[in-house]
Every structure is written in C-alpha cells, then in structure tokens.
C-alpha positions as CSV (number, residue, x, y, z in Angstrom):
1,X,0.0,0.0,0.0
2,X,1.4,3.8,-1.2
3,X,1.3,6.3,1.5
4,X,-1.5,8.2,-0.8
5,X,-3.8,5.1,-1.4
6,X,-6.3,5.5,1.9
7,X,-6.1,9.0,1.3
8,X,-7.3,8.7,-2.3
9,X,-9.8,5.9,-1.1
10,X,-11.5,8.1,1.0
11,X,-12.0,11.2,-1.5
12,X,-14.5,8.7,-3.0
13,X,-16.2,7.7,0.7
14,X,-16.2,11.2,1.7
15,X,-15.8,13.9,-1.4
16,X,-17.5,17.0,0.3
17,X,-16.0,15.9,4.0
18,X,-13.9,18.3,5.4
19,X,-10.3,16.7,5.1
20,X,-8.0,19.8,6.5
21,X,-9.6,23.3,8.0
22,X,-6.6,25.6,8.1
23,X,-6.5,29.4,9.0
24,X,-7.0,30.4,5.5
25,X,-9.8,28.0,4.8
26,X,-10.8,24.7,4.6
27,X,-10.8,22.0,1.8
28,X,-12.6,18.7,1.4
29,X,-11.7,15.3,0.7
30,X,-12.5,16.1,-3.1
31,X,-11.0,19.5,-3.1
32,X,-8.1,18.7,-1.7
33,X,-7.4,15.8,-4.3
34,X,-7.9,18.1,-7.2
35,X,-5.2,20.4,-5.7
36,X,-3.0,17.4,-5.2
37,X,-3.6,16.2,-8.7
38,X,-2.9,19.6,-9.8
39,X,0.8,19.7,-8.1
40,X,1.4,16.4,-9.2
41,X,0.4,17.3,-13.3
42,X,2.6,20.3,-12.8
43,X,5.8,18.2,-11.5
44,X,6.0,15.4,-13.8
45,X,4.6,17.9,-16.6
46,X,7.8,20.1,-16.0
47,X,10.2,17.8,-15.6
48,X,10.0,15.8,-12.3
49,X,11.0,12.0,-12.8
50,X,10.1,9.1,-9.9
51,X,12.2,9.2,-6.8
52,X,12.8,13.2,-7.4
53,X,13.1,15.6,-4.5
54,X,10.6,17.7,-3.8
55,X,11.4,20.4,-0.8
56,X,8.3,21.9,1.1
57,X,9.7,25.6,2.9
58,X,5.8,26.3,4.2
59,X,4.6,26.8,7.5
60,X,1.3,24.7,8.5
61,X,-1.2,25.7,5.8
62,X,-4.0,24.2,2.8
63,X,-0.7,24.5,0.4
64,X,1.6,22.5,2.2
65,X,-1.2,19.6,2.9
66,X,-1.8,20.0,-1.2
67,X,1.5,19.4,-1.4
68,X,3.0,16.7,0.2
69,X,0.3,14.4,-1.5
70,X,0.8,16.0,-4.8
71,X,4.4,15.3,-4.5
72,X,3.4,11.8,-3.5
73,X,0.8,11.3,-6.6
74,X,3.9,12.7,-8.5
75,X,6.2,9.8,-7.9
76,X,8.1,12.7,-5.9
77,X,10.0,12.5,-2.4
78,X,8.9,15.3,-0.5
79,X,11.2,16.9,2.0
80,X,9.9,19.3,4.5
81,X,12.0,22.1,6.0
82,X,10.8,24.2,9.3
83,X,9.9,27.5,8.0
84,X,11.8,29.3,10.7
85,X,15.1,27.6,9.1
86,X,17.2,30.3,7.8
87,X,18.7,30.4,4.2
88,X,22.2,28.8,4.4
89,X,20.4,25.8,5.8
90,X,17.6,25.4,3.7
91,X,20.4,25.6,1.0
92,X,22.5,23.0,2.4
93,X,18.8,20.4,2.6
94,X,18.1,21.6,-1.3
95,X,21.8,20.8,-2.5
96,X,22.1,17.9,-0.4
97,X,18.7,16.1,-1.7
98,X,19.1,17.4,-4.7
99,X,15.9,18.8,-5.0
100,X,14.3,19.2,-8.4
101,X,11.3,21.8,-7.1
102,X,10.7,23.8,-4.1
103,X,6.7,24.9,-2.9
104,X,7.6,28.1,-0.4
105,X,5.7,31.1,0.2
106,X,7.1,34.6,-0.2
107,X,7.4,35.2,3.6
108,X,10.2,32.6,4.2
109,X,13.7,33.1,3.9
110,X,14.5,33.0,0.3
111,X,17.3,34.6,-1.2
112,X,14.9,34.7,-4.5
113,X,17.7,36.6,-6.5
114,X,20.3,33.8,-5.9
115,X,18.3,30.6,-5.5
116,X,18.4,29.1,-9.2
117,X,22.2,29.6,-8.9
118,X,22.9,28.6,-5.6
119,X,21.4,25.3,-6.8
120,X,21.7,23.9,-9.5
121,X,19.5,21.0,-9.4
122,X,16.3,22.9,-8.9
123,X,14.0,23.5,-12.2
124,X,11.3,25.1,-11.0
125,X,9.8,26.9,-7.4
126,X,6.0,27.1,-7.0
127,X,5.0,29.9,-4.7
128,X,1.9,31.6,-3.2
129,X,3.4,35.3,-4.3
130,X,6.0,36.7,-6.9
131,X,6.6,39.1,-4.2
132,X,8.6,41.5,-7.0
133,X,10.5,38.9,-8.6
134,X,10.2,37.6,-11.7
135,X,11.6,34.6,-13.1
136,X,10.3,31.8,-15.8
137,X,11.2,29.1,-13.3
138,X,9.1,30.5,-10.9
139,X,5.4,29.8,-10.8
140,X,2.3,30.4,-8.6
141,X,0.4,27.9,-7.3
142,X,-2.9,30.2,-7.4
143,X,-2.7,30.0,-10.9
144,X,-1.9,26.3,-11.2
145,X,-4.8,25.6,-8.9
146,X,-7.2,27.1,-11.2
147,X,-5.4,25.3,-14.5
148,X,-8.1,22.5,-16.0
149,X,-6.9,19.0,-15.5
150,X,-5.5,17.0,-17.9
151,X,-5.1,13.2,-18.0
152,X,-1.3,13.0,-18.5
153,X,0.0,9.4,-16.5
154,X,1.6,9.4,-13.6
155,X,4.6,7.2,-12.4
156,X,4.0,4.3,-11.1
157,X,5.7,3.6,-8.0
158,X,6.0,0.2,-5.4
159,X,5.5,0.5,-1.3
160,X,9.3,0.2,-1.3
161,X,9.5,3.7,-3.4
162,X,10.8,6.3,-1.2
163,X,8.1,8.6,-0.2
164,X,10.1,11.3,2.3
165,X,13.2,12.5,3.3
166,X,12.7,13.8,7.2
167,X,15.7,16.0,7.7
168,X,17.2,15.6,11.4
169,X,20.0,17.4,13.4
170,X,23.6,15.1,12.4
171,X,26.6,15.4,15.1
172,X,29.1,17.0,12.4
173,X,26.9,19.8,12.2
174,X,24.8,19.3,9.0
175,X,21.4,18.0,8.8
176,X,21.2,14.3,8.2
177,X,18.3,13.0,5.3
178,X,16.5,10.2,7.1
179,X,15.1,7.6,4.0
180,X,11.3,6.8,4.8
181,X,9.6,4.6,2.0
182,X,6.1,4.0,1.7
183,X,5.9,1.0,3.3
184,X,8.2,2.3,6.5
185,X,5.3,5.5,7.3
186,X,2.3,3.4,6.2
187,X,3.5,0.9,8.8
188,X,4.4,3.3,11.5
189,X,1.0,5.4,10.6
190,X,-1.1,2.1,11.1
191,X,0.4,1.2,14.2
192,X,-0.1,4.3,15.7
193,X,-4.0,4.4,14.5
194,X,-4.4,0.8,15.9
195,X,-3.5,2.0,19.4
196,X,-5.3,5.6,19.7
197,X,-7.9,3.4,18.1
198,X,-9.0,6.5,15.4
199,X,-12.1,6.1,13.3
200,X,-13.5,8.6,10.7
201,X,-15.7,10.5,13.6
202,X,-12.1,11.7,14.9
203,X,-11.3,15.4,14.8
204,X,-7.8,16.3,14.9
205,X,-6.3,19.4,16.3
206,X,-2.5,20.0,15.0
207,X,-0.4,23.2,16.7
208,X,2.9,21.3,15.7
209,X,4.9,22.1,12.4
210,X,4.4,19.3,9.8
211,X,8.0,19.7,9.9
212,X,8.6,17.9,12.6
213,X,7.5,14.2,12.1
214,X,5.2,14.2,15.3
215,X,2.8,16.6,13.5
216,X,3.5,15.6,9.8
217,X,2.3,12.3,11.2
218,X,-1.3,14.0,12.0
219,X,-2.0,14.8,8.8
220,X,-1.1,11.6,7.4
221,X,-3.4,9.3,10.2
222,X,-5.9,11.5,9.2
223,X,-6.2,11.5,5.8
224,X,-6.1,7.5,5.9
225,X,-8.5,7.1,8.7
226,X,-11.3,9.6,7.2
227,X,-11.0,12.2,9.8
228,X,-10.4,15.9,9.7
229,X,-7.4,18.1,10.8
230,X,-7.7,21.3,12.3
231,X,-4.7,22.9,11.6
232,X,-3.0,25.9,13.0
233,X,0.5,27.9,12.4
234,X,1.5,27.4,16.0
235,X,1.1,27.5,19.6
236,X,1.0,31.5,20.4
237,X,-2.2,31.6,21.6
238,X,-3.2,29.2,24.0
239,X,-6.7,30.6,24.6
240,X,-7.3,30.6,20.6
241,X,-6.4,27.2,20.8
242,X,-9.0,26.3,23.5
243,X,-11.3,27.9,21.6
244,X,-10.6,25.7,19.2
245,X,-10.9,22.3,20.8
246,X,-14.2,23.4,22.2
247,X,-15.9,25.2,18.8
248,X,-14.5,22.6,16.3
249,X,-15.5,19.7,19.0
250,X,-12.5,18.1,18.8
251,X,-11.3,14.7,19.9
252,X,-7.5,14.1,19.7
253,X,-5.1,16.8,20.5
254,X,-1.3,16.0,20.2
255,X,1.3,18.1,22.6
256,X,4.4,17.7,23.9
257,X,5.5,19.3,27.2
258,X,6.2,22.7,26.5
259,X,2.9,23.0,24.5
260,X,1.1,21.9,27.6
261,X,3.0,24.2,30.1
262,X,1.7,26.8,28.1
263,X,-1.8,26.0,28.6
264,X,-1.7,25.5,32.1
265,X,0.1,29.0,32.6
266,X,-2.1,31.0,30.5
267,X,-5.6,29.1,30.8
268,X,-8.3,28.2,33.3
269,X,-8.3,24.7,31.5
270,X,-11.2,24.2,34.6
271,X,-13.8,26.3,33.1
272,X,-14.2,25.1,30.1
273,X,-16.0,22.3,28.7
274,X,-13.9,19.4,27.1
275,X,-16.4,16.6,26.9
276,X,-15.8,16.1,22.6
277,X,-12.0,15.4,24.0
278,X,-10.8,11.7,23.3
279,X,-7.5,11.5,23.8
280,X,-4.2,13.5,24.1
281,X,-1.1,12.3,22.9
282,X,2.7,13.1,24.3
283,X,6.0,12.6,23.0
284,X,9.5,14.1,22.9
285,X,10.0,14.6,26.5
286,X,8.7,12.4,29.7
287,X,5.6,14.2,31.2
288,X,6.2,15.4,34.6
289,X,3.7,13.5,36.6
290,X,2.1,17.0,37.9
291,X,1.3,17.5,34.3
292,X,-0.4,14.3,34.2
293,X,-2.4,15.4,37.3
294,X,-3.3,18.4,35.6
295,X,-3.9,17.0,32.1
296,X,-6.7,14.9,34.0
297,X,-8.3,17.4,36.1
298,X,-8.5,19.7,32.8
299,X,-9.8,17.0,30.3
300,X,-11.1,14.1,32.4
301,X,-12.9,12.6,29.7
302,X,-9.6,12.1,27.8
303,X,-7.3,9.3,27.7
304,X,-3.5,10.6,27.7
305,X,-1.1,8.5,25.7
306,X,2.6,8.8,26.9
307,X,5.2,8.0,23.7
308,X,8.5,7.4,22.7
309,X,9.9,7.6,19.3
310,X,12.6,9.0,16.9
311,X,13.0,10.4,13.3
312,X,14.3,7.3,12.2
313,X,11.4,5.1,13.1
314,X,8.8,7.0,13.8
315,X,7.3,5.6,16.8
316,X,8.7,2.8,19.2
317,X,6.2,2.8,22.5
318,X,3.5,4.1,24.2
319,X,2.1,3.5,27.1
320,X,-1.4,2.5,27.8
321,X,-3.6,5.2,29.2
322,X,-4.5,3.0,32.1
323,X,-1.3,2.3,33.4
324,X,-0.3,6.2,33.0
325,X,-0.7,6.7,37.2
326,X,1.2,3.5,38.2
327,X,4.2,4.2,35.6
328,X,3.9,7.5,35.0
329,X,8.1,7.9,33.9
330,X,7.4,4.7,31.7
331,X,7.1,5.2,27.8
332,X,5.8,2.1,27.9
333,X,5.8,-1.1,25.5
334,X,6.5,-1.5,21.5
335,X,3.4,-0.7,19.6
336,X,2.0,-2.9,17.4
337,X,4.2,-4.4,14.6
338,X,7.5,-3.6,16.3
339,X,10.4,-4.7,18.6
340,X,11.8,-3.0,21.3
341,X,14.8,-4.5,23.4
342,X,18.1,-3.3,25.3
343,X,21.4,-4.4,24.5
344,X,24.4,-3.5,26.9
345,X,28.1,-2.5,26.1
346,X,28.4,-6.4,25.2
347,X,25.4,-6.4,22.6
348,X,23.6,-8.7,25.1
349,X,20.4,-8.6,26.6
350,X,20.2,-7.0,30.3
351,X,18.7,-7.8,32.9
352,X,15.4,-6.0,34.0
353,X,16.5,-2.4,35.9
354,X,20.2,-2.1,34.3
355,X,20.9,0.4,31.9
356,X,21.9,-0.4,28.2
357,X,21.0,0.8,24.2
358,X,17.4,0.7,23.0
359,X,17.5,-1.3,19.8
360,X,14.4,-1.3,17.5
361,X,13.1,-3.9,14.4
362,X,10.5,-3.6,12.2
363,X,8.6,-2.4,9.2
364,X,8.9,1.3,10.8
365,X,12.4,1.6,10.5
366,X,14.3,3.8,8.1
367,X,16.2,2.6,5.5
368,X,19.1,4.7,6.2
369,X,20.9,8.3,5.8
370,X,20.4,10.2,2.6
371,X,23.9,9.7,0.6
372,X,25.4,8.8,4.6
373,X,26.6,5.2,3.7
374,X,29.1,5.1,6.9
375,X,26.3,6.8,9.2
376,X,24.0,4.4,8.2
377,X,26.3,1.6,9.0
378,X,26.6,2.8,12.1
379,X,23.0,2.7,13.2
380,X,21.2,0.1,10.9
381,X,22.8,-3.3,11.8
382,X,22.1,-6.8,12.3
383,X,20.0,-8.7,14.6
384,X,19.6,-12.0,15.8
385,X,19.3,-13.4,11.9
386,X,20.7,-12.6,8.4
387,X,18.0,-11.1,7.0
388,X,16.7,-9.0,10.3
389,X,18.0,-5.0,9.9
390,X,17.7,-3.3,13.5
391,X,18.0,0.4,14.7
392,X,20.2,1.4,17.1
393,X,18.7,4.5,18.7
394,X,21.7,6.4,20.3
395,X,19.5,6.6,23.5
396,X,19.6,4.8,26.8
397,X,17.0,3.0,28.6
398,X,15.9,0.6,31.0
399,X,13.0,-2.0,31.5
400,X,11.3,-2.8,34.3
401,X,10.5,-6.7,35.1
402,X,6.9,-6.5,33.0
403,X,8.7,-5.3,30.3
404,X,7.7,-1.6,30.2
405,X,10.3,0.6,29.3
406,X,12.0,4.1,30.8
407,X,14.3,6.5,29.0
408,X,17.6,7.3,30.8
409,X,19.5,9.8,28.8
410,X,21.1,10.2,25.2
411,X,24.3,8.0,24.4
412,X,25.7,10.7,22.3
413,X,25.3,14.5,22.6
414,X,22.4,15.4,20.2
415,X,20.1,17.4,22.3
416,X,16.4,16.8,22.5
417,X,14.8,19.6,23.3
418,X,11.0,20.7,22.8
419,X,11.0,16.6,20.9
420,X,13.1,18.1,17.9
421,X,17.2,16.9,17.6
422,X,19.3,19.7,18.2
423,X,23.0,19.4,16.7
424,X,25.3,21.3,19.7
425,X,27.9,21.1,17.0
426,X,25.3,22.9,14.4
427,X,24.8,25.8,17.3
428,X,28.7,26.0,17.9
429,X,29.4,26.5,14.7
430,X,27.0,30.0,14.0
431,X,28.0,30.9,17.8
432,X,31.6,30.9,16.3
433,X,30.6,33.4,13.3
434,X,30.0,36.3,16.5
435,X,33.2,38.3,16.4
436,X,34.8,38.5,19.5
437,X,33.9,34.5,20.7
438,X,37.0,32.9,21.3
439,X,35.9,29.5,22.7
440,X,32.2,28.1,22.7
441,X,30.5,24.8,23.9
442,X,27.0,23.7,23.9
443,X,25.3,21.0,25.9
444,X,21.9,19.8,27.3
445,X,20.9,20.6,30.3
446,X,17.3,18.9,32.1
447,X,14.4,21.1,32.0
448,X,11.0,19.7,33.3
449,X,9.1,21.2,29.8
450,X,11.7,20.7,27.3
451,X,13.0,17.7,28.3
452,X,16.5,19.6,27.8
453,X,17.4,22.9,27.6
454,X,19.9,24.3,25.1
455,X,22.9,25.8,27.5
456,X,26.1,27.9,25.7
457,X,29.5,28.1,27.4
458,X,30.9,31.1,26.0
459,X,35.1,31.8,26.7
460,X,35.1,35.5,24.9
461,X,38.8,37.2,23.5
462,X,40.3,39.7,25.2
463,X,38.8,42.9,23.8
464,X,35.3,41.3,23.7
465,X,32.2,43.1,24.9
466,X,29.9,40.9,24.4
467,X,26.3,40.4,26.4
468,X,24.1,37.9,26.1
469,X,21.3,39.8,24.3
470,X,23.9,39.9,21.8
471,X,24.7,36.5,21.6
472,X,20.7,35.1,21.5
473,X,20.1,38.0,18.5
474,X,22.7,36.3,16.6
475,X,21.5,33.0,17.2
476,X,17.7,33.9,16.8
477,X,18.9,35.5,13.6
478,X,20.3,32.6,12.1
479,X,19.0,29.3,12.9
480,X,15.3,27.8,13.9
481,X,13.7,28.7,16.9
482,X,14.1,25.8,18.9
483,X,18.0,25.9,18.5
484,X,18.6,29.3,20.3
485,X,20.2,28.6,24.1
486,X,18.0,28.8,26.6
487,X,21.0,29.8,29.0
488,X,24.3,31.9,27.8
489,X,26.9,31.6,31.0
490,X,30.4,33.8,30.1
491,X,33.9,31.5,31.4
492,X,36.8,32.7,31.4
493,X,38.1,29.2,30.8
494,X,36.5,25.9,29.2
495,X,37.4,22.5,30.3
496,X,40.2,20.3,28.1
497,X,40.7,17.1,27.7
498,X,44.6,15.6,27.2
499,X,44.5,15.8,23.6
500,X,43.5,19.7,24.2
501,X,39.2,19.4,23.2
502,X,36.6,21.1,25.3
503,X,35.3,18.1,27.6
504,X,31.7,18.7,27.9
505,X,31.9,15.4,30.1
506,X,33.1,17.8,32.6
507,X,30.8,20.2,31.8
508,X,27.9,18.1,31.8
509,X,29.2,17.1,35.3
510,X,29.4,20.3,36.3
511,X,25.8,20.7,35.7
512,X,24.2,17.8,37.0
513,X,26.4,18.5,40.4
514,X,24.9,21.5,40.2
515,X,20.9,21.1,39.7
C-alpha cells in the first residue's frame, strides 16, 4: 500500500468531508485531491521523474497539505524544512537532496535573487506570491490551482518507493536525510491508529509544524482514517487554541510538554467544557507527573497516551492510558508491529533495571541516511538473523520486570529539546561566526518542559564586549527557533581534555552536580 492510497480511497467515501480546515480555509476530501492532482500534473509535466526531490519551505497551511500528497501522486520525495530555518540551511537540505522543485511562500527566507544559482538542481519553485521577482522558473500555485486538469499518466511507483526524506539534526553539524519509504510510514501510521484506536468521527487538532514528524504524522493518520485536521501555524495563543478544541468539537489533541506548560500557565483549562476530547497524545519529552495530574483534572474525559519515538522510526512505545498513574516515567511497551529490546556495552540482553541501548526492528524503520553510507552503518545493523536490519537509537533506557520501558538519557550528545534533535555542533558553529567569541561549547541541560534545555559556554577574547542579548540575537537570527540557548553563562576558561578538546563530560558534570 502507497502512502496516498487511503487517502485517495476516502475522497470517494467522503468527497465533500472536510479533510483539512486551516487558518485560510478549509478544503474537502474532493478538493483537496484536485489540488493534489494539480501539483502532481505540474511536477512530472515540468520535468520531475520518480524518486525526485521535492522540498516543502511552508509553515502549516492548505498548500503545504496539497503538497505533500501532490508530491506523492507525483512519484516525488517530499522533503519538509521548518519554516523558521534560515537560508544557508535550507540551501544545504536543497543541494544535499538534490531537489528538483521547491513549494515556499514569499514570507520565508529566500534569497529569491540567488536561489536558481545557488542550486543547480532545482528547475522550478511554485510559490503563493511573486513578491517582486520575476523569473520563468518560478510559478504560482494560485494560478496552477485554477489550470483545468489533464489526464497526463503518472509514475507508477512500489510501497518500497521512497516517499520522504525527514531532515534531522547530524553530530558533524549538518542535517542528516532520514530515507522513509512508503511502506516504512504506512506501517508506523497504522500502528499508531491501531493504538489511539482513530475512526472517521475523529477530529484532529495539530499546533505542531508538519516539519517535525510528530505533527507531519497528523496529517497523514488523518487522511487514511477519514478524519479531519484542524490545523494551525503554531502555539502563540493558548486561549485561541482552547477555543478551538471546544468550537471545532475536537477529539484528539497532540502536545508535547512545553505545549502543555503553556496552557496550564495562561488558561483556566477548569472552566471550560472538554467533553468532545478523546485522547491527548505526548512525545518528545517524559511528562512530569504534575502535568499528568493536571492534564486529568483539565480533560477528564480524555485518555492521555505517553510515547516514545525518533526520526528514524517514527514511533517505538506508548504507554497505555491505564497504566499512566502507576508508571507515570514509563514510555511504555512496543506498539504494534515492532520490537523494542536493550542491548548492553556487550550487545547482550540486560537484565530487568540495568541500563543499556534501545535497539528497534521492524517495518517502521528507516532505511538509512540520505547519501550517509558510513552513518548508516553505524546505526542500521544486524540482529539476531541474516536477513533482520535493526536500529540502534543512540538513547539509553531501562526496562522494568513487565517489560515496560524508561528512558535514561542520550548516548551521544544530540540534544532533545521541545521533541526536535538539536546538533550542539550545528549551534557551535554559528556561535563561532560572532566576532569577539573565542571558545564556545553547547550541551543539554534537564528542563522539566523541554525535556533539555539548550545551554552555551561562551570563553570570549580579550577585547570582547559581548552580552548575552547579543549572543541570542545572533542566534535567533540565524537558525530555527528551537535551537537558540536557553542559557548563555560567560567563562573565562573551558574544560580540556589531554589531547587539548573542550570536555563537555566535565561540563555536563558540572551541571548535574549542580541542579
């Protein structure tokens, strides 16, 4: 099954349902298609061949969901990008995947006069506005909306086909292409639906960038099981979104921690009426368990899934609303159609409380690094037989004698922060571009909402003046949102190791001694 088949299943069971209301609008299961079918005639009509990149720069909007699926119809690999990602990144994904089109709107940060050149590969950008611009290679998607359709044949393309490329933070610095197929997200889309048991009565509510695989994920569960998505741009306004829930009558609502220390700090969840409410999903961080006790008082006729999962899989565990109060730090168990076990240093089993690597097998599993042949070695290796591929995760855990599991920390130092991968080596690097920083090193530091916090050692030169307004401006100027430190502390010297590198051991010692 194609990523696209449910979706294009339930255009003919529901044509005039609402599939995605979005600030700008809604569209049905029909109208949506058509705009699909639209994207996908232009692409193949203008030059896009199966397995070709397609990069999405949109925030959360009717376009982007047109999109993806149009990409999809197309043959096409879509590959989102966070629409806070600055330019010299966005190049890097679009040169790196090399991406054939690009769907933005004129807002982002495009350096329009430059683009074509600065990559080479790219033959054509569809856009909501020319903005002043003018170029033949560069279309609007208002007008290709409104173009008849014609009955030019699509590619066909297998379940094994890739479908997305889902760029995470790598530890050299440079985002890493994670390879999802068709078959890997139908899986891990199924599974999840199995579990939080969705049905075409479900109404969606999605604050989370389809940028980040958590909310991408919304869009595609709904669009298979017949539901529809509320969408919005992002979490500002907590009351807006309550407001929301309530008027829209929705029943799933998926947050991670900062999300829902938001709400709790700017709304009287108590007065309102949440009875439409089915469940509420977490990931990227543990909840605190006074979360959990609030998340129950405020939506008692909800059922609140705790999860664990990464780029590279998708999803690994959740743990069953019912046993949320008697293991609340527990992510829980594999979901269906996966494996979950520990290895220690030895690659063998452990026994139930010791600490060792969480390895995962299945159909959900990536099938490597974009053009990362040695990183993918590294991760993807064998299990117990020839033909079995299994993901190491890079993260800790433990399991408890029923076999529920507990996250303990990361085994390298990618931060995970607000449940996006944050590359210290990516912030050290723009942190080293302020004149007048001499020495910088970044680590994660534990933070009840983010899971970690994003902390910045900062050694300056001598004639330095610099303050730490100064040093977050930079940042915020240059990189997404979620990768500007939380905490800027000025040394006057950084720790060394023998060989003469910053030890952020010692600093991440330093720390913990300190919390």
């Amino acid at each position: 099954m194609l990523l696209h088949d449910m979706f294009i299943r339930n255009v003919g069971r529901f044509p005039e349902k609402i599939a995605v209301k979005a600030t700008e609008g809604t569209l049905s299961y029909k109208q949506l298609y058509q705009r699909a079918q639209q994207i996908a005639q232009f692409l193949v009509r203008h030059g896009l061949k199966k397995g070709d990149r397609v990069v999405l720069y949109m925030d959360n909007s009717l376009d982007v969901c047109s999109g993806i699926y149009g990409v999809l119809m197309a043959g096409g690999v879509f590959v989102l990008v966070n629409p806070t990602t600055k330019y010299a990144k966005l190049r890097f994904i679009l040169r790196d995947s090399g991406a054939r089109f690009m769907l933005t709107q004129s807002q982002r940060s495009v350096d329009w006069r430059n683009i074509f050149s600065d990559v080479h590969s790219l033959l054509g950008v569809l856009v909501d506005i020319r903005n002043g611009y003018s170029d033949q290679r560069l279309h609007l998607l208002s007008e290709l909306y409104l173009a008849p359709l014609s009955e030019a044949p699509l590619p066909e393309i297998i379940d094994v086909d890739l479908a997305a490329l889902i760029y995470t933070s790598g530890s050299n610095g440079n985002p890493k292409g994670v390879m999802m197929t068709h078959h890997n997200m139908v899986s891990a889309g199924e599974s999840i639906i199995t579990y939080l048991e969705n049905t075409p009565s479900d109404i969606v509510l999605n604050a989370l960038p389809l940028s980040f695989d958590y909310g991408l994920y919304q869009l595609l569960m709904c669009m298979t099981f017949g539901g529809t998505l509320i969408l919005e741009k992002d979490f500002v306004y907590p009351a807006a979104i309550v407001q929301q829930i309530i008027k829209e009558k929705v029943t799933g609502f998926p947050g991670v921690p900062t999300v829902f220390a938001l709400l709790f700090k700017w709304v009287a969840l108590r007065n309102y009426d949440f009875s439409t409410l089915r469940y509420i999903t977490n990931t990227g961080a543990a909840l605190p368990e006074e979360f959990i006790r609030e998340l129950r008082s405020s939506f008692p006729k909800a059922r609140i899934f705790s999860m664990y999962g990464l780029t590279e899989c998708k999803r690994v565990a959740f743990l069953p609303p019912e046993e949320i109060d008697c293991k609340p730090n527990s992510v829980g168990q594999a979901m269906p159609n996966c494996e979950a076990y520990i290895l220690g240093e030895n690659n063998q089993p452990v026994a139930p409380g010791e600490i060792g690597e969480l390895m995962v097998h299945g159909s959900n599993v990536m099938q490597g690094y974009w053009n990362l042949p040695e990183e993918t070695a590294k991760v993807l290796v064998r299990g117990n037989h020839p033909y079995e591929k299994v993901l190491r995760t890079g993260d800790l855990f433990r399991m408890d004698e029923e076999g529920y599991l507990y996250f303990v920390a990361r085994k390298d130092d990618i931060i995970k922060s607000r449940g996006e991968k944050v590359s210290p080596k990516e912030i050290e690097n723009v942190l080293y571009q302020l004149k007048g920083i001499e020495e910088a090193a970044v680590i994660g530091v534990a933070d009840e909402i983010l899971g970690q916090a994003i902390k910045a050692f900062i050694k300056l030169a001598a004639s330095a003046e610099l303050r730490e307004r100064d040093v977050i401006r930079h940042c915020s100027q240059r990189m997404e949102n979620y990768y500007v430190p939380k905490y800027i502390e000025f040394v006057s010297e950084l720790p060394k190791s023998e060989n003469g590198k910053i030890d952020k051991k010692k600093l991440i010692a330093q720390e913990t001694a300190n919390a």
